[in-house]
C-alpha positions as CSV (number, residue, x, y, z in Angstrom):
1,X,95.7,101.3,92.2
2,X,94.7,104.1,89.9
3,X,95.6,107.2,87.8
4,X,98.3,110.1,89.2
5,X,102.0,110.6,88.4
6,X,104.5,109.1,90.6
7,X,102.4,106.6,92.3
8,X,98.9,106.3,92.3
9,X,95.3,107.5,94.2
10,X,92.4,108.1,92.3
11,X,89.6,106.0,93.1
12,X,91.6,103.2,95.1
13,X,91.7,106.3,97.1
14,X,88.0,107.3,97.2
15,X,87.5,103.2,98.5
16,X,90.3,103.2,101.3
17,X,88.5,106.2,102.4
18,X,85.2,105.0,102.4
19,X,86.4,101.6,104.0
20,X,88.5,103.5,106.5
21,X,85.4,106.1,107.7
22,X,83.3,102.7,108.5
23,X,86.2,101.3,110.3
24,X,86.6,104.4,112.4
25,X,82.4,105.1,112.7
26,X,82.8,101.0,113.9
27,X,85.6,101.1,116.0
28,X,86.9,103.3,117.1
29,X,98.2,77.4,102.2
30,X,100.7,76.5,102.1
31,X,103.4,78.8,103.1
32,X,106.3,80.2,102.2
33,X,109.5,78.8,103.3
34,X,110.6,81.5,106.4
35,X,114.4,80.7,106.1
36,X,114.6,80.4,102.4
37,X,117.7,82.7,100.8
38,X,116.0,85.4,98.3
39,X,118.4,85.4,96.1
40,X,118.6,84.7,92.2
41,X,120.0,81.7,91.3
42,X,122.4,81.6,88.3
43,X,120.3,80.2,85.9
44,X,116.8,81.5,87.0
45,X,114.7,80.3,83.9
46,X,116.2,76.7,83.9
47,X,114.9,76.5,87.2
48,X,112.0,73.6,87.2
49,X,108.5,75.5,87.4
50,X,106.3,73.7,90.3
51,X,103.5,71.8,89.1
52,X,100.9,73.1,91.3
53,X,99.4,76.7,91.4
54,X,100.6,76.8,95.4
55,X,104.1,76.1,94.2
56,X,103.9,78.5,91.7
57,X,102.7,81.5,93.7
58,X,105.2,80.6,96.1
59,X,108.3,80.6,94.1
60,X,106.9,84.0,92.5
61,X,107.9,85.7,96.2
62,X,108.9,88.7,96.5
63,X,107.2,89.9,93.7
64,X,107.5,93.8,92.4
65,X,105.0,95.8,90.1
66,X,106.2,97.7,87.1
67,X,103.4,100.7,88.0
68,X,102.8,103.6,86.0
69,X,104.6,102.5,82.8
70,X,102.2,100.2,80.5
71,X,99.5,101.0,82.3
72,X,100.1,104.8,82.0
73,X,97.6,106.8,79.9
74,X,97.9,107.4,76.5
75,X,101.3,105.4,77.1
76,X,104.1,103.8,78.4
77,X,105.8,107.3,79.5
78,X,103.1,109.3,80.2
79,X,103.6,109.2,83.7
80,X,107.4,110.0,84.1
81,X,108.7,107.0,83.2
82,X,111.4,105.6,80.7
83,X,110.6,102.5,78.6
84,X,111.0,99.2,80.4
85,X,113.6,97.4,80.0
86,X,115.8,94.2,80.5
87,X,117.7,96.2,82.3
88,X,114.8,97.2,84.6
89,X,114.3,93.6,85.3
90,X,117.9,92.1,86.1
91,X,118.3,95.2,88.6
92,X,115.2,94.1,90.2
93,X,116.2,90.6,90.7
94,X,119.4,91.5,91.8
95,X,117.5,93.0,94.8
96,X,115.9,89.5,95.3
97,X,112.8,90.1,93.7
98,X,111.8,86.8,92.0
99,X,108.5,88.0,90.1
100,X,106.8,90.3,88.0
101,X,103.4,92.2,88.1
102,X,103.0,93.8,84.7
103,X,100.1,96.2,84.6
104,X,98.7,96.8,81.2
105,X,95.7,99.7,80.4
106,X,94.5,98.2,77.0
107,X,92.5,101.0,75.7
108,X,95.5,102.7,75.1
109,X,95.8,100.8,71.8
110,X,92.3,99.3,71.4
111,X,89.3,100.1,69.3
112,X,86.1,100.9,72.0
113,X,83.7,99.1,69.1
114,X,83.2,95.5,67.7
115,X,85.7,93.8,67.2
116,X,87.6,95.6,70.0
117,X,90.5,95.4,67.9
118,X,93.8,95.7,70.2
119,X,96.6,97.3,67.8
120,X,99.2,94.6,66.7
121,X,102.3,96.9,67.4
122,X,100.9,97.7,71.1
123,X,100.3,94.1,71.7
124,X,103.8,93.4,70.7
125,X,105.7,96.0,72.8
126,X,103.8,94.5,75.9
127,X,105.1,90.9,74.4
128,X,108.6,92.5,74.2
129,X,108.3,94.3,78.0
130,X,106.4,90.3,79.3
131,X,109.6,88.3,76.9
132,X,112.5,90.6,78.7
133,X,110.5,90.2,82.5
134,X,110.9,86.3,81.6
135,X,114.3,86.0,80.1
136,X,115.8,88.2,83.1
137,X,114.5,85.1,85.1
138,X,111.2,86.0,86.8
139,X,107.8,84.7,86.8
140,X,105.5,87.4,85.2
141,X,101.8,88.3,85.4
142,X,100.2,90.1,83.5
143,X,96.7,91.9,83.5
144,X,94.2,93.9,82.3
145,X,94.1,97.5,84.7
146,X,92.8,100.9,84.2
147,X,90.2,99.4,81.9
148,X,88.4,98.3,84.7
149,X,87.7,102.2,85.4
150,X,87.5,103.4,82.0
151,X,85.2,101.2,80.5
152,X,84.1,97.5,82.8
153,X,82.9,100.0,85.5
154,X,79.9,100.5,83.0
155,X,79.1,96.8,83.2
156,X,75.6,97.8,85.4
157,X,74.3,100.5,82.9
158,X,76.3,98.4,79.0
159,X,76.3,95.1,80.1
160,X,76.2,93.4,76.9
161,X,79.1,95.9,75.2
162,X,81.2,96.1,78.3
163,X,81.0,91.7,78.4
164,X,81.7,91.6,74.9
165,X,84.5,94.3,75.1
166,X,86.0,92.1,77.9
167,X,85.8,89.1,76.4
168,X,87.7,90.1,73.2
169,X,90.4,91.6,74.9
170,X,90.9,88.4,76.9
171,X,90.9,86.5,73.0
172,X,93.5,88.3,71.5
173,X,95.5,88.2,74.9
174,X,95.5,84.9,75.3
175,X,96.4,84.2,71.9
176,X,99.0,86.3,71.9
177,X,100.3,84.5,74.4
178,X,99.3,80.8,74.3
179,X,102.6,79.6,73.8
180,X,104.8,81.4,76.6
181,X,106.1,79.4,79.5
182,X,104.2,78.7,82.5
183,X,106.4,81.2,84.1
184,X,103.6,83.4,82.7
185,X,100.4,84.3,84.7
186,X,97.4,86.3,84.0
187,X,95.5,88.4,86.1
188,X,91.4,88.6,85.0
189,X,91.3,92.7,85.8
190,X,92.8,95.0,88.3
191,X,91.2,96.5,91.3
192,X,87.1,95.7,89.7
193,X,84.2,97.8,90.7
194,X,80.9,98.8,89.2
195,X,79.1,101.9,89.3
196,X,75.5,102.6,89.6
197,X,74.8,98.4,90.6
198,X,73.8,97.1,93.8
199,X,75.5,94.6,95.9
200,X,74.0,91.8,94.5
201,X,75.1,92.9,91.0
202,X,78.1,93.7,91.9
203,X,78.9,90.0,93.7
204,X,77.5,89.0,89.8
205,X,79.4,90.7,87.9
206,X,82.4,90.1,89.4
207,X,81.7,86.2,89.2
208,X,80.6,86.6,85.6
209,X,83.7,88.5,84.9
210,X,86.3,85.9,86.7
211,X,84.0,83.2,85.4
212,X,84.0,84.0,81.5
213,X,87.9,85.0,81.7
214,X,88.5,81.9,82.7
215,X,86.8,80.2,80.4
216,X,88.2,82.1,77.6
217,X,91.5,81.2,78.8
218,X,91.3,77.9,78.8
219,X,89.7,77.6,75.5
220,X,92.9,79.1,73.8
221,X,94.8,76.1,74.2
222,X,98.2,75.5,74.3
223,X,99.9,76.5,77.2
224,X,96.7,78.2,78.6
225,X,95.0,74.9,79.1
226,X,97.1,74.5,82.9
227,X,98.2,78.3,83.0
228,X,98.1,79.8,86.7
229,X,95.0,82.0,86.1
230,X,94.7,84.7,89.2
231,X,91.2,85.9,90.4
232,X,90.1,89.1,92.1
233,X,88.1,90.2,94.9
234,X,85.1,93.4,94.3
235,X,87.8,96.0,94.3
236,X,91.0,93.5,95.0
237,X,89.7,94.2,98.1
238,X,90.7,91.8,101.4
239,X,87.1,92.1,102.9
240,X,85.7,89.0,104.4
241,X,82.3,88.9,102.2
242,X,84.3,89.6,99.7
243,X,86.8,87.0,99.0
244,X,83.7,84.2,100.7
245,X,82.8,85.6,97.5
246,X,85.9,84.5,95.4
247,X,86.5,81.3,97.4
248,X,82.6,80.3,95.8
249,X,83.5,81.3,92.6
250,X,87.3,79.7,92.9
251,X,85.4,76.1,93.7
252,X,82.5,76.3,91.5
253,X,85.2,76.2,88.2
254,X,86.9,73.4,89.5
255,X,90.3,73.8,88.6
256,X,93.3,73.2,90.3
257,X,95.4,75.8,88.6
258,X,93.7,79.0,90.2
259,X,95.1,81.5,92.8
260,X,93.3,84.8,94.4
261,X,94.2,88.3,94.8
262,X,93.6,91.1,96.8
263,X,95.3,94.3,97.3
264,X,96.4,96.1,101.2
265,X,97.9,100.0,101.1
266,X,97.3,100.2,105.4
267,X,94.3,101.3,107.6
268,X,93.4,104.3,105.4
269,X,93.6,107.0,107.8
270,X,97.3,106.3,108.4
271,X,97.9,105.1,104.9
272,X,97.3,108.7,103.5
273,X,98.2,111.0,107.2
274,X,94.5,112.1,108.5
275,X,92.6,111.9,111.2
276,X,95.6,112.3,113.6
277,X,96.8,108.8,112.6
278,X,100.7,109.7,112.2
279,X,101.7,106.5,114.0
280,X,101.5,102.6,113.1
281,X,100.0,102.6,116.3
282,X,97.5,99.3,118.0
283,X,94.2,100.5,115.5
284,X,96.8,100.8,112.2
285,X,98.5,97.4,113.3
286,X,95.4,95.4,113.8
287,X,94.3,96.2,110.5
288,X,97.1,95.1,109.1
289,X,97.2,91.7,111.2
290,X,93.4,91.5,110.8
291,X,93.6,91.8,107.1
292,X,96.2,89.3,106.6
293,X,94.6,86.4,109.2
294,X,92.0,86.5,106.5
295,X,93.7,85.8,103.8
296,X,95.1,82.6,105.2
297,X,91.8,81.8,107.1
298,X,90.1,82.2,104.0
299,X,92.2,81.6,101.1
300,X,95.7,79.8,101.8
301,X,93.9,77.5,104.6
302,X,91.5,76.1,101.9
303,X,94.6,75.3,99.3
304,X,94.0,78.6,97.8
305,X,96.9,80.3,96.9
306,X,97.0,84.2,97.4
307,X,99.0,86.6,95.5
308,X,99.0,89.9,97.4
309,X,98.9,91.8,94.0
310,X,99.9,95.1,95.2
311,X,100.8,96.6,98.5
312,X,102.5,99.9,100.2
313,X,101.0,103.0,101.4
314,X,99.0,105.1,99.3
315,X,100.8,108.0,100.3
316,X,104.3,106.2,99.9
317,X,106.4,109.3,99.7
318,X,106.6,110.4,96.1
319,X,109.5,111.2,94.9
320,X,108.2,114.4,93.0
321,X,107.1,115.7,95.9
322,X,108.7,118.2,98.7
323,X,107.7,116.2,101.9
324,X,106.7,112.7,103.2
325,X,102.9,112.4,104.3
326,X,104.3,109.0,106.5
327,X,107.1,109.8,109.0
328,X,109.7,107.5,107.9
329,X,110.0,105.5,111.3
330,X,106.6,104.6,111.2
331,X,106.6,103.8,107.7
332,X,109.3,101.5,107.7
333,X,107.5,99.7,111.5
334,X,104.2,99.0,108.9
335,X,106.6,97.2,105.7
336,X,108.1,95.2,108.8
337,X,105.1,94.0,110.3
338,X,103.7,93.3,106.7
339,X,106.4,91.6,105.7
340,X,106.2,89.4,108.6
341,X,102.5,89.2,108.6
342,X,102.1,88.1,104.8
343,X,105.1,85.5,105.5
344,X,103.8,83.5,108.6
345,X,100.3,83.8,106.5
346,X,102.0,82.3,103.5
347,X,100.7,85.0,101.2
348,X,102.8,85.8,97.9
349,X,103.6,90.0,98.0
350,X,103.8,92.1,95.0
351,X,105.5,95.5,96.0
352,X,103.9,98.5,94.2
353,X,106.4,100.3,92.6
354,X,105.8,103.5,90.2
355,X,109.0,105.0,90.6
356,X,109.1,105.4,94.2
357,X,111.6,102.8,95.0
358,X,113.9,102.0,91.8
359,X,114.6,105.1,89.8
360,X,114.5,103.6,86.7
361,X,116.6,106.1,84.7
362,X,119.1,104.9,86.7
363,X,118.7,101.3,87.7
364,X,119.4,102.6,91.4
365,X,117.3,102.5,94.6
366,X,116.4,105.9,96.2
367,X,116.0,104.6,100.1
368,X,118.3,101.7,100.4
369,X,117.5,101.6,104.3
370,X,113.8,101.0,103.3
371,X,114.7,98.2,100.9
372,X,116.9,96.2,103.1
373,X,114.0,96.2,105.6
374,X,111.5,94.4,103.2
375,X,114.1,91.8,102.3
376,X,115.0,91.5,105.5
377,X,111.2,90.9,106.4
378,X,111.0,88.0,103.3
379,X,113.2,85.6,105.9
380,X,113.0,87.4,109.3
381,X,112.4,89.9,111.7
382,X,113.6,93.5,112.1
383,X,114.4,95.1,115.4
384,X,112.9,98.6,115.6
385,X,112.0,101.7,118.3
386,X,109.2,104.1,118.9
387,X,110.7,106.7,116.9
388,X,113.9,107.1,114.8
389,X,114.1,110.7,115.7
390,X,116.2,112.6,118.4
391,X,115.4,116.2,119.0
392,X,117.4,118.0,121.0
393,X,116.7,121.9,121.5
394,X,118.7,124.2,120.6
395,X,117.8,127.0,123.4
396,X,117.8,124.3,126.6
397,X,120.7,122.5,128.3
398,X,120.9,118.9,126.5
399,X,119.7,115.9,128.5
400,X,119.5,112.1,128.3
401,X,117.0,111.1,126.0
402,X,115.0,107.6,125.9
403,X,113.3,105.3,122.8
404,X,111.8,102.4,123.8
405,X,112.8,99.3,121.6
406,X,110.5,96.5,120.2
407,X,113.4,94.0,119.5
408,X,110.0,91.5,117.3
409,X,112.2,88.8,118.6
410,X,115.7,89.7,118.2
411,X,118.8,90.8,120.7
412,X,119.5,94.3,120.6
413,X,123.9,94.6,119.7
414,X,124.1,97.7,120.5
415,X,124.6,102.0,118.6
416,X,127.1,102.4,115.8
417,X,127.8,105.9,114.3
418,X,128.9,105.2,110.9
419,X,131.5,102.8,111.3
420,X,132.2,103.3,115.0
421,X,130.7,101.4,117.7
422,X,129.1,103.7,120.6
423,X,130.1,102.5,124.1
424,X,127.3,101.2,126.3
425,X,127.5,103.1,129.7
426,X,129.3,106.4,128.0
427,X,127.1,106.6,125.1
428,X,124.1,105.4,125.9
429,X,122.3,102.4,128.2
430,X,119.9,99.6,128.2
431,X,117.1,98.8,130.8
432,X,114.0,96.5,130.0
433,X,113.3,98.2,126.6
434,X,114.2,101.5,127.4
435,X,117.6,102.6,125.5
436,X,118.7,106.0,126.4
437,X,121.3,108.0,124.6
438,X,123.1,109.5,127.3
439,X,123.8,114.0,127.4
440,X,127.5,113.2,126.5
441,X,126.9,111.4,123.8
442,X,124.5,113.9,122.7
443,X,126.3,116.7,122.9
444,X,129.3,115.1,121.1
445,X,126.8,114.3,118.6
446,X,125.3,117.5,117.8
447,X,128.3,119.2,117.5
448,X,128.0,123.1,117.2
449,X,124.0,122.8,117.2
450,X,123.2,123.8,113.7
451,X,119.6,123.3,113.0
452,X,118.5,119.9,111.3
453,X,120.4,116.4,111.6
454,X,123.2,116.3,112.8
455,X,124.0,112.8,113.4
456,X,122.3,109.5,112.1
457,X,122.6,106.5,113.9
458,X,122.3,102.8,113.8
459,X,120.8,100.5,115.8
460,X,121.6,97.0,115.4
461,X,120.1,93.6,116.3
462,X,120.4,90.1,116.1
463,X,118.7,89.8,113.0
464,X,117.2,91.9,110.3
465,X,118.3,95.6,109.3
466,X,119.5,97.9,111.5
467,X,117.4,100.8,112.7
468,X,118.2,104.7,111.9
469,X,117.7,106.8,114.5
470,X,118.2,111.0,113.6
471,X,119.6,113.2,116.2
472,X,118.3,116.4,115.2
473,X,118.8,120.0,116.6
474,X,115.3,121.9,116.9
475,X,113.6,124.8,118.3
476,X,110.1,126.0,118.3
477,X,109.2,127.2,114.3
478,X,108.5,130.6,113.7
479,X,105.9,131.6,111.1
480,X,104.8,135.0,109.9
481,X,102.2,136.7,108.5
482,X,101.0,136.5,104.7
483,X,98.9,137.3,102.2
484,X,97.5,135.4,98.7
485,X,95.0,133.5,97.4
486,X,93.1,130.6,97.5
487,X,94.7,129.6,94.1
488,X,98.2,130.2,95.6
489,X,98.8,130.7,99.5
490,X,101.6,130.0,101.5
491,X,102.6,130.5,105.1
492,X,106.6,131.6,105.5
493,X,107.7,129.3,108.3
494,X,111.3,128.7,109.7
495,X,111.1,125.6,110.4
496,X,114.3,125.4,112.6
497,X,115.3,121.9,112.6
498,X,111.8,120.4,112.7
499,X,109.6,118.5,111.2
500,X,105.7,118.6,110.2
501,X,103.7,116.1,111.3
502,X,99.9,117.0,110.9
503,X,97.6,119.9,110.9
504,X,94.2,120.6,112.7
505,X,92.1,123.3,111.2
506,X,88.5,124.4,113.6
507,X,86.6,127.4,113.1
508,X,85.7,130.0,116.0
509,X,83.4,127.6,117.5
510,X,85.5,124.4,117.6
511,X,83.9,122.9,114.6
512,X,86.2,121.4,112.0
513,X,87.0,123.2,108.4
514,X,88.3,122.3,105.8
515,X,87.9,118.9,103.4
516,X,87.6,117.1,105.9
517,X,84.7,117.9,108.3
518,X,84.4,114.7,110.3
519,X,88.3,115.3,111.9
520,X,90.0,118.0,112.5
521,X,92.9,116.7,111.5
522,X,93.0,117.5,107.9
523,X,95.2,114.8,104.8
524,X,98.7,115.7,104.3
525,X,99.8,116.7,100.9
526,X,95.8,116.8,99.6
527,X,94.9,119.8,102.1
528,X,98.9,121.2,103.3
529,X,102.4,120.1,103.1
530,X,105.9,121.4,104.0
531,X,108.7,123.0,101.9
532,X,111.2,122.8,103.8
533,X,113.9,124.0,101.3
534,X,111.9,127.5,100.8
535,X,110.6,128.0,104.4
536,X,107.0,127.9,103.0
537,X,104.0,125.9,104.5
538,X,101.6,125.1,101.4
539,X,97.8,125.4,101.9
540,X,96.2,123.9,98.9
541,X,93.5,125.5,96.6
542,X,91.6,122.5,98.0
543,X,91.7,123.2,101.4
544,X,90.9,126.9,101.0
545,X,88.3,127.0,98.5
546,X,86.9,124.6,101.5
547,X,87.0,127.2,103.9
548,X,83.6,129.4,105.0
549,X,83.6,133.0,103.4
550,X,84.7,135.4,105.6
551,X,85.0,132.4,108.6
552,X,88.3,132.6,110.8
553,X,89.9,129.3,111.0
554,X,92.7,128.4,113.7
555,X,95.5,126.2,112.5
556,X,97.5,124.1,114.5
557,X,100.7,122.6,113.4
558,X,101.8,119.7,114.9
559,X,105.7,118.9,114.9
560,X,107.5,115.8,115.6
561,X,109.0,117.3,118.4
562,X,105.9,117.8,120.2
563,X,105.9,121.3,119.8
564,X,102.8,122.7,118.4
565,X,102.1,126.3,116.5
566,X,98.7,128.1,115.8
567,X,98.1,130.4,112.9
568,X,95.0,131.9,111.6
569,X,93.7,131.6,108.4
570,X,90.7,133.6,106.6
571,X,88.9,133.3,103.0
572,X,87.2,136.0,101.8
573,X,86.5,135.3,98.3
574,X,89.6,134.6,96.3
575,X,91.7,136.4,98.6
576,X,93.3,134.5,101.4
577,X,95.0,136.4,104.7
578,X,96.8,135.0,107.2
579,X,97.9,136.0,110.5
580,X,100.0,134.7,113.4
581,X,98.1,133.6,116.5
């Protein structure tokens, strides 16, 4: 992924998008051991490395990306993060984690003329950051990242510079590092693309690229002679054409000691909330399943090891921000299925992590829930539900209420409330896949009815982690007018207990407005987002400066309830009025 703070969009963004407009326009190995315990052994770097590159890939999984720390720009903590440290790395394999992705942006200490000099001190803190990864017990790659958009991008309009640049910095790279264990892997460049080439360039380059990095490599001796060397896709992109591509490129070198990656953050649309895709429903899924049949059609059923380098949503709730994009049900269904997915496929995953998960200031992990889901999903299956929300009106008499479950192969146990076990028949029952929290339980639950959650709940099943389900109190928001401007606009909103889903902006005559014009259905976070905390809804200077001059443009806000609110929006200028409709 690329450039922002607390995890990354840029242009990995710009390509989901693209690839998730044709998808919409169009539609509408050897593998991993299932039951094998993740975690650490006692002595994890006396542990025999495997002898083949599928072993080695293999025993790398789970993997987990240090992101946004030496591939920040200008530096290490440019991007909110401390320095890496050993530390860091035992708390990660604690969790279970048994490799590392360590991305590196090189220009940050590297002269952008011949001899492409890399500074000595900078290439010794990443040996320092690569040496404490290893000693803590993991297998480590390492690559070369946000060069590929600062400066390999140029490959179609500099060939002969950017080639030479690139080759330099694989030199002093592998040099640096011809002597570490075979623990160690190297990655030729993160997430590759080329402006201003065609498609056939573009196939060239990256062959060329892959081609002369491995070379390189090899030629260093020493331990680089049989080091695990992993190979990209255009844009670590899962494509079909595109890894055909690699798979050509893998055979033509000849060399048993090769693995591929590719990169999956979702079917875009849901992956970043727009288009009125605020479910992992059938199209989001079969992306997902789609994408990962590939991989082991393509890759792992050739003896082609893959090495899913990062994965996650793109708009993974960041934790420096006031609202998830992703409901948090259907967030944690898509890790489940992935999980699942990548393991019957035998694909290697690589969880992108830029501070979202482990708060590295303090070595602990922010959602716990989420966590124990993806380990759960490196050996198993995890019973879930269509929602992991209750509302329950505050203004109406309180009735049953029914989730339907999708046990993925388990036996549902039953509804715990912290520590205590609900009773089935009082509390709630179980037809078929319908579960149904009974109006006694609910109103014991909800207590005296204050607005928000008021009780969170577990469901538990045979296998896996349990499911949370949030019984909330609710009633329709209530928004009011407001004036500002298209630098700074916000709508006052008592939310009462609920809980934003989406927004749809349209103009008078039922066009769409806003960014984007081909839904109306407009991107969480990039065009509006929630406050709950200050009873504000946020339009961006994005969204507005979008809008027609002097245009009306009806909003309607969306709720996980299923409630829905219209407000009315104008532009005129800078100034920005709004008005309840």
């Amino acid at each position: 992924m690329t450039m922002t703070g607390a995890h990354r969009a840029g242009r990995t963004h710009r390509l989901w998008m693209a690839l998730g407009l044709a998808l919409i326009t169009a539609a509408g190995l050897a593998v991993a051991p299932a039951t094998a315990d993740p975690a650490p052994s006692a002595d994890p770097a006396a542990s025999a490395v495997p002898g083949t590159a599928q072993g080695v890939v293999a025993a790398m999984q789970p993997s987990w990306n240090l992101g946004n720390s030496l591939d920040a720009i200008p530096n290490e903590t440019a991007w909110g993060n401390p320095p890496a440290t050993k530390a860091l790395f035992d708390a990660v394999r604690a969790k279970g984690f048994r490799s590392v992705r360590i991305p590196v942006t090189w220009s940050n200490a590297q002269s952008a003329t011949a001899p492409y000099t890399i500074d000595p001190a900078y290439l010794g803190r990443v040996k320092e950051v690569v040496d404490a990864a290893l000693s803590a017990g993991h297998y480590v790659l390492l690559n070369v990242h946000h060069d590929s958009w600062q400066w390999i991008s140029k490959m179609a309009d500099d060939h002969d510079a950017v080639r030479a640049r690139f080759d330099a910095t694989w030199r002093q790279i592998a040099t640096a590092f011809r002597d570490s264990p075979r623990r160690l892997l190297f990655e030729s460049v993160n997430e590759p693309f080329f402006d201003n080439a065609t498609d056939a360039q573009k196939t060239q380059y990256m062959d060329e690229l892959n081609t002369s990095f491995h070379t390189l490599v090899r030629a260093s001796g020493g331990g680089n002679a049989t080091r695990v060397l992993v190979l990209p896709t255009l844009g670590t992109t899962p494509a079909q054409n595109l890894m055909e591509d690699l798979v050509s490129t893998i055979t033509e070198l000849h060399d048993p000691n090769l693995a591929a990656t590719v990169h999956y953050y979702g079917f875009w649309p849901f992956s970043v909330n727009i288009a009125g895709f605020t479910r992992f429903e059938e199209t989001s899924r079969k992306d997902l399943v789609d994408a990962f049949t590939r991989m082991r059609d393509i890759f792992v059923a050739k003896g082609i090891p893959v090495y899913l380098g990062e994965y996650g949503l793109l708009s993974y709730p960041d934790y420096t921000k006031p609202a998830a994009p992703v409901e948090r049900g259907e967030m944690w269904k898509y890790f489940e299925l992935l999980g699942h997915q990548a393991r019957i496929s035998g694909v290697t995953t690589a969880l992108w992590d830029a501070g979202s998960f482990i708060n590295r200031n303090t070595l602990q992990w922010r959602e716990q829930g989420l966590v124990d889901l993806i380990r759960a999903s490196w050996r198993t299956r995890s019973g879930t539900a269509s929602s992991d929300q209750v509302f329950v009106p505050k203004s109406a008499p309180i009735t049953d209420h029914t989730l339907t479950l999708e046990r993925n192969g388990t036996t549902f146990r039953g509804l715990w409330h912290g520590d205590t076990k609900l009773t089935a028949g009082r509390d709630y029952t179980v037809s078929g896949d319908a579960l149904t929290l009974t109006k006694t339980a609910l109103t014991r639950l909800v207590g005296d009815r204050a607005y928000g959650v008021n009780a969170s709940l577990q469901a538990r099943f045979s296998a896996g982690a349990p499911w949370p389900i949030d019984v909330i109190t609710h009633d329709l928001p209530v928004q009011s007018d407001a004036t500002g401007t298209t630098e700074a606009f916000a709508i006052p909103t008592q939310f009462r207990g609920d809980v934003l889903a989406t927004m749809q902006a349209r103009y008078a005559d039922g066009s769409n407005a806003g960014t984007a014009t081909w839904t109306p259905y407009q991107e969480f976070h990039q065009t509006f987002y929630p406050r709950y905390a200050d009873g504000t809804l946020v339009l961006t200077p994005a969204f507005l400066n979008a809008l027609t001059d002097g245009a009306p443009v009806t909003l309607t806000f969306d709720f996980w309830s299923g409630a829905a609110v219209t407000y009315r929006v104008t532009r005129t200028g800078t100034t920005v009025t709004g008005t309840v409709s």
